[in-house]
C-alpha positions as CSV (number, residue, x, y, z in Angstrom):
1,X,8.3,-6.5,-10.1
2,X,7.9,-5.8,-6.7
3,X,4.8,-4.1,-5.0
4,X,3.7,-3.1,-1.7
5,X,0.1,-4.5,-0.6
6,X,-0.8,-2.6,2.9
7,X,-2.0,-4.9,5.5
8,X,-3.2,-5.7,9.0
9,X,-0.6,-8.6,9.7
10,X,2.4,-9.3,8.5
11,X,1.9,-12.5,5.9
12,X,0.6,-13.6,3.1
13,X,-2.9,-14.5,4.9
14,X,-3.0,-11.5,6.7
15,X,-6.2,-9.0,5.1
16,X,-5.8,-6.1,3.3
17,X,-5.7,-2.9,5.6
18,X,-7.7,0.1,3.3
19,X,-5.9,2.6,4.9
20,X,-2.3,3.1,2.8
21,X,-1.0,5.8,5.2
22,X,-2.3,4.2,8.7
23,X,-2.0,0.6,7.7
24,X,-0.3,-1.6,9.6
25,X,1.8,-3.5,8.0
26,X,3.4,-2.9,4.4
27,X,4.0,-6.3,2.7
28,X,6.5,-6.3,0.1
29,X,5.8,-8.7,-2.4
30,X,7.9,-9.7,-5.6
31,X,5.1,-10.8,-7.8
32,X,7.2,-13.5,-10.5
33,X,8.7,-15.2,-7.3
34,X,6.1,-15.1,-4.3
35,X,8.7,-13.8,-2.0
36,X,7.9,-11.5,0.6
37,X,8.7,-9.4,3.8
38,X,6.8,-7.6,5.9
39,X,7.4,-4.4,8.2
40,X,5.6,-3.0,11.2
41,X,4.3,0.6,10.5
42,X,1.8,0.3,13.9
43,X,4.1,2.9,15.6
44,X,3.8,5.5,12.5
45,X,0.4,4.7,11.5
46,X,-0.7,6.2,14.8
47,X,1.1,9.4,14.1
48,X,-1.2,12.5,14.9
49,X,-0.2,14.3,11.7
50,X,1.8,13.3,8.0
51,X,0.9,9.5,8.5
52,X,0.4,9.1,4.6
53,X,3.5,11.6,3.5
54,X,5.7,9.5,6.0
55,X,4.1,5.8,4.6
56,X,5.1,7.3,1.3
57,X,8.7,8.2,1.7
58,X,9.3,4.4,2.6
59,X,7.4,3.5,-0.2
60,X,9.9,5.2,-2.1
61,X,13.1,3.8,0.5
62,X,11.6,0.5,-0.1
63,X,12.4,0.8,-3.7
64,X,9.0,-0.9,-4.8
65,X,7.0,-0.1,-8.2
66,X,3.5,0.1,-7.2
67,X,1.3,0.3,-4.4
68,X,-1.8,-2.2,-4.0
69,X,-4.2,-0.8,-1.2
70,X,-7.7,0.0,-0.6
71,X,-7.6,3.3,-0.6
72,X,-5.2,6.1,-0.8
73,X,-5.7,10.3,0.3
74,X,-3.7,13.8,-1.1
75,X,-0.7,13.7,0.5
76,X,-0.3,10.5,0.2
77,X,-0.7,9.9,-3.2
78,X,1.2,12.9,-4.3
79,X,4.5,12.1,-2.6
80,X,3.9,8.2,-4.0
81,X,3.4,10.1,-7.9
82,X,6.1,12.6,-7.1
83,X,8.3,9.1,-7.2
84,X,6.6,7.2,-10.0
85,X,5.3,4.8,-8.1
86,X,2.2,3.3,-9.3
87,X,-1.2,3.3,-6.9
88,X,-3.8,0.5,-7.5
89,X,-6.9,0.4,-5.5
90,X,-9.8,-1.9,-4.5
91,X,-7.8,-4.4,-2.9
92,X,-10.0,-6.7,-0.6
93,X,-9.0,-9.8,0.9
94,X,-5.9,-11.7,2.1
95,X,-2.7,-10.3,1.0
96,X,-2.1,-13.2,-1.3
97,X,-5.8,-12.1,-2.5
98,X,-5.0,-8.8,-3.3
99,X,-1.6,-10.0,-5.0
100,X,-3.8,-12.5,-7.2
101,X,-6.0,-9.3,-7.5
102,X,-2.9,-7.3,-9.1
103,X,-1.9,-10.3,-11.5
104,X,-5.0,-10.5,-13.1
105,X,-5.7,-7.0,-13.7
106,X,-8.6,-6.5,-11.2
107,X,-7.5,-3.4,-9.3
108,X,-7.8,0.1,-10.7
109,X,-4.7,2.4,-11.1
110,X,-5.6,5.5,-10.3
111,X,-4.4,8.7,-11.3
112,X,-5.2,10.8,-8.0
113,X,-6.3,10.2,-4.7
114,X,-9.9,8.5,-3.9
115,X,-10.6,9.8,-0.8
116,X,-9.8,13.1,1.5
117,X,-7.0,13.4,4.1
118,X,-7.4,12.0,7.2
119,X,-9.9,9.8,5.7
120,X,-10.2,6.5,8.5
């Protein structure tokens, strides 16, 4: 399975970033091999307007089967459901933290947003 963790660097060490449409990084991660690769999203994430419907479409391009992040807003979220991908929350930590995190069951999938657009 592969998921997306959102962070503020682009490894393994770097921490989770909370913000899933102004992080900036996405970290891909396949979870039964440890591989991973990271893209920049600095220059979107500053967008003024549609930062989380724009992180969700390459969710979705990115072919990945859940999100792991700290928190996720409307737009967001919906676009990321309106694809079946899965949203966990409550990530803390490194990347490889949050990854952990997933494994074991520690993050909560959530079933609608947790927090209000343009939430920072």
């Amino acid at each position: 399975m592969k998921i997306l963790v959102t962070a503020q660097g682009p490894d393994m060490a770097s921490e989770v970033d909370p913000r899933f449409g102004r992080a900036k990084y996405f970290v891909v991660v396949d979870v039964e091999t440890g591989e991973f690769s990271a893209e920049d999203r600095e220059k979107d994430s500053s967008a003024m307007q549609g930062a989380g419907i724009q992180a969700g479409r390459r969710v979705v391009e990115l072919g990945v089967e859940g999100v792991v992040t700290g928190h996720v807003g409307p737009k967001a979220f919906s676009t990321l459901q309106a694809a079946g991908v899965q949203v966990f929350i409550g990530a803390s930590g490194s990347v490889s933290d949050a990854v952990s995190q997933f494994k074991d069951g520690k993050l909560d999938r959530v079933s609608g947003p947790d927090v209000a657009g343009h939430w920072m």
